[in-house]
N, CA, C, O and CB atoms as a CASP TS submission, in Angstrom:
PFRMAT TS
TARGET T0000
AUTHOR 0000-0000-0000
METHOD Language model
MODEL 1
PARENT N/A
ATOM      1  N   UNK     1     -57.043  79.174   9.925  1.00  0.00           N
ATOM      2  CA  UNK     1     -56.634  78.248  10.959  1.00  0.00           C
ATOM      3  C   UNK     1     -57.500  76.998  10.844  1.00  0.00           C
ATOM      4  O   UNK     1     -58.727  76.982  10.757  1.00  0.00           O
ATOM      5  CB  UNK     1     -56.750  78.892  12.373  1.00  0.00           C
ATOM      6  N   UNK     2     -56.590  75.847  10.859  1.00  0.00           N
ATOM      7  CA  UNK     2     -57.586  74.618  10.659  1.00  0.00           C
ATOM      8  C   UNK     2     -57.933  73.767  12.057  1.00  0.00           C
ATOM      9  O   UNK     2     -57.021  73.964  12.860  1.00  0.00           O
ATOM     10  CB  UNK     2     -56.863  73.528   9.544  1.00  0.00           C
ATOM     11  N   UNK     3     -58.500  73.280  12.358  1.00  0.00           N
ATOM     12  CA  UNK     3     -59.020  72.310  13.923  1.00  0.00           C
ATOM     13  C   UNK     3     -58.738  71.318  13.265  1.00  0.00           C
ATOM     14  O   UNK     3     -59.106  70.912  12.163  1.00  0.00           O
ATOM     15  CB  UNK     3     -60.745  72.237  14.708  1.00  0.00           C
ATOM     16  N   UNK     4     -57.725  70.770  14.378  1.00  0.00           N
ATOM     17  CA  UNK     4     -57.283  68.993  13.995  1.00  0.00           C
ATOM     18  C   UNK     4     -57.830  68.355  15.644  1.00  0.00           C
ATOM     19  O   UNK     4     -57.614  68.651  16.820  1.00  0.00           O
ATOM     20  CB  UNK     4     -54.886  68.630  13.616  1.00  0.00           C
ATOM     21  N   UNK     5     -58.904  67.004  14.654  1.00  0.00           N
ATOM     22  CA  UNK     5     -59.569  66.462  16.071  1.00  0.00           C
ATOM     23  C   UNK     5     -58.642  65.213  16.211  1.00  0.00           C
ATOM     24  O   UNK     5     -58.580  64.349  15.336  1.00  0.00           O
ATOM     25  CB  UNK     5     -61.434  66.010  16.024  1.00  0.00           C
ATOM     26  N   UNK     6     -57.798  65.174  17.582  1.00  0.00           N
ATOM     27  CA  UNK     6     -56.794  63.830  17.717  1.00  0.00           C
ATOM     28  C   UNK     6     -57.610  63.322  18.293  1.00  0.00           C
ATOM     29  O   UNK     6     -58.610  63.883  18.739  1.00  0.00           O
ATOM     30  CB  UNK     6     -55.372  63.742  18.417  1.00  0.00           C
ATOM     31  N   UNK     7     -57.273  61.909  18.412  1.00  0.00           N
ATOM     32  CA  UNK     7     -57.576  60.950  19.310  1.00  0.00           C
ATOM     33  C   UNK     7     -56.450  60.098  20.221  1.00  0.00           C
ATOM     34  O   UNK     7     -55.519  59.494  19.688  1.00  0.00           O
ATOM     35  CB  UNK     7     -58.291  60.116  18.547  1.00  0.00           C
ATOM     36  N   UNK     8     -56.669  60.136  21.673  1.00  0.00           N
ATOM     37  CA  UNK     8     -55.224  59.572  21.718  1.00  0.00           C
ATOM     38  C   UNK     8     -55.651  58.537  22.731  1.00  0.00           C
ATOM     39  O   UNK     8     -56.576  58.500  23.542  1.00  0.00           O
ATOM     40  CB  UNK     8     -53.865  60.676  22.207  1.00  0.00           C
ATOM     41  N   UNK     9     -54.543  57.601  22.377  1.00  0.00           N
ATOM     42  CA  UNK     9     -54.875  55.753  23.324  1.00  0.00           C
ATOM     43  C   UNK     9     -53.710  55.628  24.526  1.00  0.00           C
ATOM     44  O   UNK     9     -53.156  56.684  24.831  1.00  0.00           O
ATOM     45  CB  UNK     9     -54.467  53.895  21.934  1.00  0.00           C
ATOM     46  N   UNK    10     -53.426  54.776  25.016  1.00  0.00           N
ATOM     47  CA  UNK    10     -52.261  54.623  25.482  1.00  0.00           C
ATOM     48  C   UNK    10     -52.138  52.703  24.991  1.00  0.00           C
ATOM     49  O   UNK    10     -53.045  51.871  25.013  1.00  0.00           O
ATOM     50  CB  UNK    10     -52.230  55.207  27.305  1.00  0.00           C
ATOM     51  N   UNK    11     -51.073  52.568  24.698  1.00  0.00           N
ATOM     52  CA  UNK    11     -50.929  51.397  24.438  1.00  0.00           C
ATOM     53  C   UNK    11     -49.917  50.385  25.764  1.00  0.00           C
ATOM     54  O   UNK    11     -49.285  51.067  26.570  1.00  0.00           O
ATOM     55  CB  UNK    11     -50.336  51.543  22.968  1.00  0.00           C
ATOM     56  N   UNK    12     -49.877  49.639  25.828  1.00  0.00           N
ATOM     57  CA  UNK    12     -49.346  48.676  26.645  1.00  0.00           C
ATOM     58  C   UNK    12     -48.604  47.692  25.619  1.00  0.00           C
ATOM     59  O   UNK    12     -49.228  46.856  24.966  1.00  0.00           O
ATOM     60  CB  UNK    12     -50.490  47.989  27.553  1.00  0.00           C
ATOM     61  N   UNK    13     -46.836  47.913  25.513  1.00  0.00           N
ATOM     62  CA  UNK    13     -46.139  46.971  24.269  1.00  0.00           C
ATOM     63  C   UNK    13     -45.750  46.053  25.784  1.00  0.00           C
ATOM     64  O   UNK    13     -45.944  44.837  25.773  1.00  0.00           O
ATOM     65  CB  UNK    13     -44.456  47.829  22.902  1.00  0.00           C
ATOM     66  N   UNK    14     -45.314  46.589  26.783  1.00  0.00           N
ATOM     67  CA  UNK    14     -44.269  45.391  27.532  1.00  0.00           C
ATOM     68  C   UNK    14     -44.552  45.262  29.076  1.00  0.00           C
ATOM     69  O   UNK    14     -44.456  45.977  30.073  1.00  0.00           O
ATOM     70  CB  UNK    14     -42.501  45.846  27.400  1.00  0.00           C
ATOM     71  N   UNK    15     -44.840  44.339  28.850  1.00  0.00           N
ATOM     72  CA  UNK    15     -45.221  44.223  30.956  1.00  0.00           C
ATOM     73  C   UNK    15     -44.267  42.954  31.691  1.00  0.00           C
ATOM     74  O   UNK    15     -44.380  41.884  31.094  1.00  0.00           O
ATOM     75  CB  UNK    15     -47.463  43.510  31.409  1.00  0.00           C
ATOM     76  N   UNK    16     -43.483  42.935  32.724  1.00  0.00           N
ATOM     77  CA  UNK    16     -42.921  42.535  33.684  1.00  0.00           C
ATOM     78  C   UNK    16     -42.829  42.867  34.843  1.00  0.00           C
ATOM     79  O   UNK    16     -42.989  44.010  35.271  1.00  0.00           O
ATOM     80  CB  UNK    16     -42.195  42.456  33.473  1.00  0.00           C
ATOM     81  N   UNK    17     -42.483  41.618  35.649  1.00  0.00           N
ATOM     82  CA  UNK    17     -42.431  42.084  37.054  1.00  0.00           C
ATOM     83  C   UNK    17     -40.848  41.756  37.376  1.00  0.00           C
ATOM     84  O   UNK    17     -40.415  40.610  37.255  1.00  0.00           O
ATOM     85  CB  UNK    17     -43.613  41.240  38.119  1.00  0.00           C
ATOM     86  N   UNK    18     -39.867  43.065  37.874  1.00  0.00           N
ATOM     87  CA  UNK    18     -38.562  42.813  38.762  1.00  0.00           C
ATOM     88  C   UNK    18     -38.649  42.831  39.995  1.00  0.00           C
ATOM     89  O   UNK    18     -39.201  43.574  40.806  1.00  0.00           O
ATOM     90  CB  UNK    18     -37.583  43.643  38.600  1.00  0.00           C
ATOM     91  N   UNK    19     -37.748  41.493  40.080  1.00  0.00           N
ATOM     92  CA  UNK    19     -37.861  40.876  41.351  1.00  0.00           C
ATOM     93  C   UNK    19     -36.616  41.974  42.841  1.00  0.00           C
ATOM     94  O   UNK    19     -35.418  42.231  42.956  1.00  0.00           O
ATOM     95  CB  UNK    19     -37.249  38.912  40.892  1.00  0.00           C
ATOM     96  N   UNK    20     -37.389  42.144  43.322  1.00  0.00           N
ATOM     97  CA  UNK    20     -36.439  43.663  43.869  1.00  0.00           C
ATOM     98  C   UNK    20     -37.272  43.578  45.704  1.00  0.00           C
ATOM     99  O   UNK    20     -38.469  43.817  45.862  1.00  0.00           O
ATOM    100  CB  UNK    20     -37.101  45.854  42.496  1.00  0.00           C
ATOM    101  N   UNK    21     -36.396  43.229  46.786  1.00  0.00           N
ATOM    102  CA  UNK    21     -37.284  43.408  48.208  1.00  0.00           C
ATOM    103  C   UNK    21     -37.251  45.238  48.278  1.00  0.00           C
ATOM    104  O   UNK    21     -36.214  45.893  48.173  1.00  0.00           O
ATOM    105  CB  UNK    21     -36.298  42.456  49.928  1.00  0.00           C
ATOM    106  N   UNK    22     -38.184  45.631  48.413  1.00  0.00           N
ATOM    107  CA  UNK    22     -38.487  46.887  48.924  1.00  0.00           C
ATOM    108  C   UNK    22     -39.937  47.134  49.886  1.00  0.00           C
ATOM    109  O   UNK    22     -41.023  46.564  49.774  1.00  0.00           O
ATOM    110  CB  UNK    22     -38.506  47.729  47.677  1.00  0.00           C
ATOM    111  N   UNK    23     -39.436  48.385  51.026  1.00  0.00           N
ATOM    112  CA  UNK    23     -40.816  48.976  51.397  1.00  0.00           C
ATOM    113  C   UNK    23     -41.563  49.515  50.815  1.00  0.00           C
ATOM    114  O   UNK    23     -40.990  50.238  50.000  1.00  0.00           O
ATOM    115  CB  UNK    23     -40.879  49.650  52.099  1.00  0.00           C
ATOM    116  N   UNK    24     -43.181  49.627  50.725  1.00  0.00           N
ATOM    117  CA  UNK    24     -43.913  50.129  50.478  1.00  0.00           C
ATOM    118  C   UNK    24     -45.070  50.661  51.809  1.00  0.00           C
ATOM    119  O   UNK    24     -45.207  49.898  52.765  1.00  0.00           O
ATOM    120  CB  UNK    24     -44.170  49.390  49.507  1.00  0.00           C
ATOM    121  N   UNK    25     -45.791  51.885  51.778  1.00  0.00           N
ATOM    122  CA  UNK    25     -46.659  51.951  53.125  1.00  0.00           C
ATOM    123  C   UNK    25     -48.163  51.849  52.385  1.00  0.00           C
ATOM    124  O   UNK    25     -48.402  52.601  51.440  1.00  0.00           O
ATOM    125  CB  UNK    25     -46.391  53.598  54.180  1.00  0.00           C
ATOM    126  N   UNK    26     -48.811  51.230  52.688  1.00  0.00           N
ATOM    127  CA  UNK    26     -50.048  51.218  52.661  1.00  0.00           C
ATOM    128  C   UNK    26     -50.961  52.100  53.582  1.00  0.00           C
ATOM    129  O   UNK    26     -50.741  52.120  54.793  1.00  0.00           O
ATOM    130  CB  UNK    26     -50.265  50.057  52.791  1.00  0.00           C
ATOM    131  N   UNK    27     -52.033  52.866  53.003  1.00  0.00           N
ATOM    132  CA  UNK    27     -52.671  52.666  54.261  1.00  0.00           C
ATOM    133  C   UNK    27     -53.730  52.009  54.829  1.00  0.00           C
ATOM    134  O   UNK    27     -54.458  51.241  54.201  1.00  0.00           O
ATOM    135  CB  UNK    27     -52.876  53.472  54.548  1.00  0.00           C
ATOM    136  N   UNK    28     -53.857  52.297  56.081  1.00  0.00           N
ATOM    137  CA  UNK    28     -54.597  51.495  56.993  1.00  0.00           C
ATOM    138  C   UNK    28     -56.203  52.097  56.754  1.00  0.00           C
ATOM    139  O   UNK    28     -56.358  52.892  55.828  1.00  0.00           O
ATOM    140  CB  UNK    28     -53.941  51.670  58.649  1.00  0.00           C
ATOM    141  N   UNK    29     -57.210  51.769  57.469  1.00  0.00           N
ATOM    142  CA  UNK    29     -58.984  51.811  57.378  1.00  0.00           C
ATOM    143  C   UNK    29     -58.714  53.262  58.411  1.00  0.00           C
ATOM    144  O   UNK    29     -59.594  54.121  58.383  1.00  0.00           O
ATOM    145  CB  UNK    29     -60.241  49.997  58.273  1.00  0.00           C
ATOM    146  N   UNK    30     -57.393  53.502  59.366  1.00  0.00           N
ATOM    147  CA  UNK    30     -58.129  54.745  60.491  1.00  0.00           C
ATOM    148  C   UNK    30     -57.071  55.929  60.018  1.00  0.00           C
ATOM    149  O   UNK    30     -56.693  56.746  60.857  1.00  0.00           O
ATOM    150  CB  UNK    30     -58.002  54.320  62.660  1.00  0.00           C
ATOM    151  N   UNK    31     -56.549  56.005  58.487  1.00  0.00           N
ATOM    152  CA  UNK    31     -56.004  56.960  58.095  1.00  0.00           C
ATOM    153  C   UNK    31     -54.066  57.049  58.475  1.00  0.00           C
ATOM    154  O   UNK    31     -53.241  57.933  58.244  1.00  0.00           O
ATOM    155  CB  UNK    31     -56.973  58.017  58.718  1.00  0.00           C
ATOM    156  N   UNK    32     -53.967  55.878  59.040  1.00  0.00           N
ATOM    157  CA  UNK    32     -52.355  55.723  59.331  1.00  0.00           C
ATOM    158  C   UNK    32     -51.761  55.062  58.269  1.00  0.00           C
ATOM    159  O   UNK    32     -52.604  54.608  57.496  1.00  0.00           O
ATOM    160  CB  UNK    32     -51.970  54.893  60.638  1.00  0.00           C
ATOM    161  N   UNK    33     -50.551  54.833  57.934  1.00  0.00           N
ATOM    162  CA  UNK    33     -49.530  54.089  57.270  1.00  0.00           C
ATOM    163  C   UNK    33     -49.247  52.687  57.666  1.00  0.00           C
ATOM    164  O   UNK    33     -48.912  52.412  58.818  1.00  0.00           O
ATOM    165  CB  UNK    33     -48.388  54.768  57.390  1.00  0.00           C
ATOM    166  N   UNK    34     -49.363  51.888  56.828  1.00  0.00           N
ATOM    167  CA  UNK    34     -48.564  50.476  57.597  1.00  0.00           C
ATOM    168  C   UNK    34     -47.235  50.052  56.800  1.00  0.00           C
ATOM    169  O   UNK    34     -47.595  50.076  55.623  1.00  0.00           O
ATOM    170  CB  UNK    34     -49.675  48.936  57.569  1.00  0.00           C
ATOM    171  N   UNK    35     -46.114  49.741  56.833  1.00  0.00           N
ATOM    172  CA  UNK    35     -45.121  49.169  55.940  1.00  0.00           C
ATOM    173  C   UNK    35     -44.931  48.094  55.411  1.00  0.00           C
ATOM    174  O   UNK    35     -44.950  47.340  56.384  1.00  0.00           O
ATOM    175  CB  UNK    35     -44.276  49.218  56.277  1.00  0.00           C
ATOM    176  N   UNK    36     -44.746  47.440  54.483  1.00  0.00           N
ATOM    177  CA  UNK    36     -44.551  46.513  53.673  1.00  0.00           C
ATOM    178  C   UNK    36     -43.620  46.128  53.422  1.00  0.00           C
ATOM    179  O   UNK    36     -42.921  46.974  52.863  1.00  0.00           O
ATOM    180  CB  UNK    36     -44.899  46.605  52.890  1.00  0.00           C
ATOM    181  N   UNK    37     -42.876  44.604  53.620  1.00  0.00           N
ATOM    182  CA  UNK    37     -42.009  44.251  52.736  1.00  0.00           C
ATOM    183  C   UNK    37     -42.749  44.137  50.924  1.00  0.00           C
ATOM    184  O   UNK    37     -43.883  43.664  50.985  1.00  0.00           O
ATOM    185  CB  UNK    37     -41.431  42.814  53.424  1.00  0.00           C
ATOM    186  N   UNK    38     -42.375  44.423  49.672  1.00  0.00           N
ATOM    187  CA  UNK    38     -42.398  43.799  48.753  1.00  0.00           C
ATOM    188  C   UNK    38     -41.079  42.862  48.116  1.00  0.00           C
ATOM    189  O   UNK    38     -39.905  42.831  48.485  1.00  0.00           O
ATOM    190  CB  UNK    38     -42.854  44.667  48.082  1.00  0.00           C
ATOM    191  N   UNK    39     -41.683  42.218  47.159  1.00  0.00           N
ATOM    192  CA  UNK    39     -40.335  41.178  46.568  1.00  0.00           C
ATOM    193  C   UNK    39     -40.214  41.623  44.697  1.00  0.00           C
ATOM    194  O   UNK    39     -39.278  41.309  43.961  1.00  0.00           O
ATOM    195  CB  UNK    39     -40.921  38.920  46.823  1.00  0.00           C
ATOM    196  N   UNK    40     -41.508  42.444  44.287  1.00  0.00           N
ATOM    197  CA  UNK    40     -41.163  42.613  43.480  1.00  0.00           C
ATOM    198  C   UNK    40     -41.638  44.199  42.959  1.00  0.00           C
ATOM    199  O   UNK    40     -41.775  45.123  43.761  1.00  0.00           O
ATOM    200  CB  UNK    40     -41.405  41.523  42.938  1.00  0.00           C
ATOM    201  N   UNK    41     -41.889  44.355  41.296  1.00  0.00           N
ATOM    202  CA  UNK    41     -41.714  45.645  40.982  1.00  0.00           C
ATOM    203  C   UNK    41     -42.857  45.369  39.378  1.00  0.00           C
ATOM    204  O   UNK    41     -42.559  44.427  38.643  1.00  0.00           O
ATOM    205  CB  UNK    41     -39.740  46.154  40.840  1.00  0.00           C
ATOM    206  N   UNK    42     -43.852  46.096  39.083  1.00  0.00           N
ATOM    207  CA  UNK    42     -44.576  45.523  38.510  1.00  0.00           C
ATOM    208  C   UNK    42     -44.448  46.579  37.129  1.00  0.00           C
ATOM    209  O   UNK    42     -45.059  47.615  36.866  1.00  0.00           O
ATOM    210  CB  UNK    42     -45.869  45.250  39.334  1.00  0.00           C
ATOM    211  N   UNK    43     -43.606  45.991  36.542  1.00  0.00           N
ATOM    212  CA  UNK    43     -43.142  47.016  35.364  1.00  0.00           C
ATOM    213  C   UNK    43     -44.255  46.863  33.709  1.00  0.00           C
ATOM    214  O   UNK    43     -44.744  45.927  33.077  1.00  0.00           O
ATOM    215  CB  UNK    43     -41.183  46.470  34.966  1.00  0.00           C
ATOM    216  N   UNK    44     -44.222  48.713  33.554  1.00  0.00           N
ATOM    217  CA  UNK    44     -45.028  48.375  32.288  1.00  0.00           C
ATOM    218  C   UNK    44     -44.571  49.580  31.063  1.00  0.00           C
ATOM    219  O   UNK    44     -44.419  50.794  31.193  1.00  0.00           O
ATOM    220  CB  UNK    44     -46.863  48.445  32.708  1.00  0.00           C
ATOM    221  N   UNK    45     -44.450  48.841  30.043  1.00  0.00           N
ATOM    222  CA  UNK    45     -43.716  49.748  29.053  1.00  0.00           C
ATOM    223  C   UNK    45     -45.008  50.078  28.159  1.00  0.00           C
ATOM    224  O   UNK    45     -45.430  49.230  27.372  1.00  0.00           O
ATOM    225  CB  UNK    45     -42.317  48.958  28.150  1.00  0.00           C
ATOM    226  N   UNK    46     -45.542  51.160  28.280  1.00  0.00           N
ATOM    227  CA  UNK    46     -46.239  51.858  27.278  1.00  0.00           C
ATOM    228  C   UNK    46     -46.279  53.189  26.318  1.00  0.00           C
ATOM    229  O   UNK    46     -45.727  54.205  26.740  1.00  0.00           O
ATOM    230  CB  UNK    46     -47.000  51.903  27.753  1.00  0.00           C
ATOM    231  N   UNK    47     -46.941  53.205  24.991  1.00  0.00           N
ATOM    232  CA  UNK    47     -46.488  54.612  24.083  1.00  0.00           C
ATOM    233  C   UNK    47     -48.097  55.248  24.432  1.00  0.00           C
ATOM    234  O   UNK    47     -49.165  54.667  24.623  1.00  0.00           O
ATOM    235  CB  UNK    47     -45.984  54.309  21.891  1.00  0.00           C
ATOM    236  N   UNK    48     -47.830  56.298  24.420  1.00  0.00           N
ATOM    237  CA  UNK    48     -49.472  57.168  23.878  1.00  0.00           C
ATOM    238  C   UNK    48     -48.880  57.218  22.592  1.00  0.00           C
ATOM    239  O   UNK    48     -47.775  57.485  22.119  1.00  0.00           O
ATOM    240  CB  UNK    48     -50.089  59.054  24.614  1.00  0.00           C
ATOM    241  N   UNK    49     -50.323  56.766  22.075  1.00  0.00           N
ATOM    242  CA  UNK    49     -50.625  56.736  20.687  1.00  0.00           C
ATOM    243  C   UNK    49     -51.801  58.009  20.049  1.00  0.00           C
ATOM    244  O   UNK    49     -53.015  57.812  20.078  1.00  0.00           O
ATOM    245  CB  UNK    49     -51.202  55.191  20.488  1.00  0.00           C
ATOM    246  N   UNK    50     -51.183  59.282  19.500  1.00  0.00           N
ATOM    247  CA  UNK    50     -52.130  59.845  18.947  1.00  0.00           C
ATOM    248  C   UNK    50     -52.380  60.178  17.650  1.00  0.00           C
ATOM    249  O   UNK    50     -51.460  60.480  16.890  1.00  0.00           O
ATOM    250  CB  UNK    50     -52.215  60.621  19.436  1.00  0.00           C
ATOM    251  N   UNK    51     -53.632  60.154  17.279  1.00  0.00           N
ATOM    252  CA  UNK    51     -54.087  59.853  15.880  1.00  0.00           C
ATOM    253  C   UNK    51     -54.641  60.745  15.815  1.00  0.00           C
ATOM    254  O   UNK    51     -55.192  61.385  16.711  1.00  0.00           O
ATOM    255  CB  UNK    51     -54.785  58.764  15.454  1.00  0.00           C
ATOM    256  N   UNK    52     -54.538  61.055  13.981  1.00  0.00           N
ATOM    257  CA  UNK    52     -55.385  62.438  13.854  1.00  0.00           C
ATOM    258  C   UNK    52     -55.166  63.092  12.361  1.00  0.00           C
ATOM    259  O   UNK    52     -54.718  62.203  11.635  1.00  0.00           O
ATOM    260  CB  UNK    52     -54.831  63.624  15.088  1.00  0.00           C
ATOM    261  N   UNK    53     -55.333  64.429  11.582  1.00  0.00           N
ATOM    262  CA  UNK    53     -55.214  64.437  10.458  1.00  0.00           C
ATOM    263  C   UNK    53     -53.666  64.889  10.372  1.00  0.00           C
ATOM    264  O   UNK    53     -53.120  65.517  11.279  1.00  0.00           O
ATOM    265  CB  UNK    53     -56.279  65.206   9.842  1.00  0.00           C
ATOM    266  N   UNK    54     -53.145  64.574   9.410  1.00  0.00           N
ATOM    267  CA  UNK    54     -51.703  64.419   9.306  1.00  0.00           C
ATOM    268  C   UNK    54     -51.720  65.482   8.217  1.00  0.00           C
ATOM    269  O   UNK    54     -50.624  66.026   8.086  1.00  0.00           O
ATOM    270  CB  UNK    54     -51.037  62.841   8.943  1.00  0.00           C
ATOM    271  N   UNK    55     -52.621  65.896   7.448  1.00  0.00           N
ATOM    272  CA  UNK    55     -52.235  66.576   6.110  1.00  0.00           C
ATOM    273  C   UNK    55     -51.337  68.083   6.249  1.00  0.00           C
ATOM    274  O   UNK    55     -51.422  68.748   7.281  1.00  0.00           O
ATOM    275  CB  UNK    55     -53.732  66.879   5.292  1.00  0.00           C
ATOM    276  N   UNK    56     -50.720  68.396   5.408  1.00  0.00           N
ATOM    277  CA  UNK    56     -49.737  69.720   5.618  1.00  0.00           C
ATOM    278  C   UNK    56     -50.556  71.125   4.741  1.00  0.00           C
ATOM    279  O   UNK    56     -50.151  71.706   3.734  1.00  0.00           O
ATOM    280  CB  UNK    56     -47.886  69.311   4.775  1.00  0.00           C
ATOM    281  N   UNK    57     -51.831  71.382   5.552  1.00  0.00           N
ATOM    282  CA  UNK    57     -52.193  72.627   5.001  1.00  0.00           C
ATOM    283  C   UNK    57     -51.743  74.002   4.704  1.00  0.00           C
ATOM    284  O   UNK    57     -51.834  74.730   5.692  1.00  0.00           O
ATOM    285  CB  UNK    57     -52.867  72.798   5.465  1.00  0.00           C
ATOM    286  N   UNK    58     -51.204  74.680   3.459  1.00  0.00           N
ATOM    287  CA  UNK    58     -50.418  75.826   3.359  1.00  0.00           C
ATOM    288  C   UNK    58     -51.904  76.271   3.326  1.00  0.00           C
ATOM    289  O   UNK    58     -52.943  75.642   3.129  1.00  0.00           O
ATOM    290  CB  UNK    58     -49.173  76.136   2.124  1.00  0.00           C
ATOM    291  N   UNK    59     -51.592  77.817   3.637  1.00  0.00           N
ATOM    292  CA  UNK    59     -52.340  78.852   3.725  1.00  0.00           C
ATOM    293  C   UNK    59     -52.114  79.790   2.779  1.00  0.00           C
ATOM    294  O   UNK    59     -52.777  80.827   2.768  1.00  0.00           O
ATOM    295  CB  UNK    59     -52.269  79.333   4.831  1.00  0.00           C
TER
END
C-alpha cells in the first residue's frame, strides 16, 4: 500500500455580484434577528484544486 500526500487549494476563477432585492436577518449585539433589505448577491465561482502524486503503482 502506497501513502499519497495531497495538497489541496481552493481557487477563486469567477467573482460577481447579482443584482437581486432580497431579505437577509442579521443578528443583533442582544442575540435577536434584525431583517434586511439586500439589492444584491455576491457570487463566487471556485474549483478545489488537489495536487499530489499521480503515478499508477501496480503491485
Amino acid at each position: 500500500m502506497h501513502s499519497v500526500d495531497t495538497k489541496s487549494e481552493i481557487i477563486k476563477i469567477l467573482h460577481f455580484k447579482q443584482f437581486y432585492k432580497h431579505y437577509v436577518f442579521n443578528e443583533d449585539g442582544e442575540g435577536g434577528r434584525k431583517k434586511v433589505l439586500k439589492n444584491y448577491i455576491d457570487v463566487n465561482v471556485c474549483i478545489d484544486m488537489m495536487c499530489g502524486d499521480t503515478k499508477n503503482y501496480e503491485i
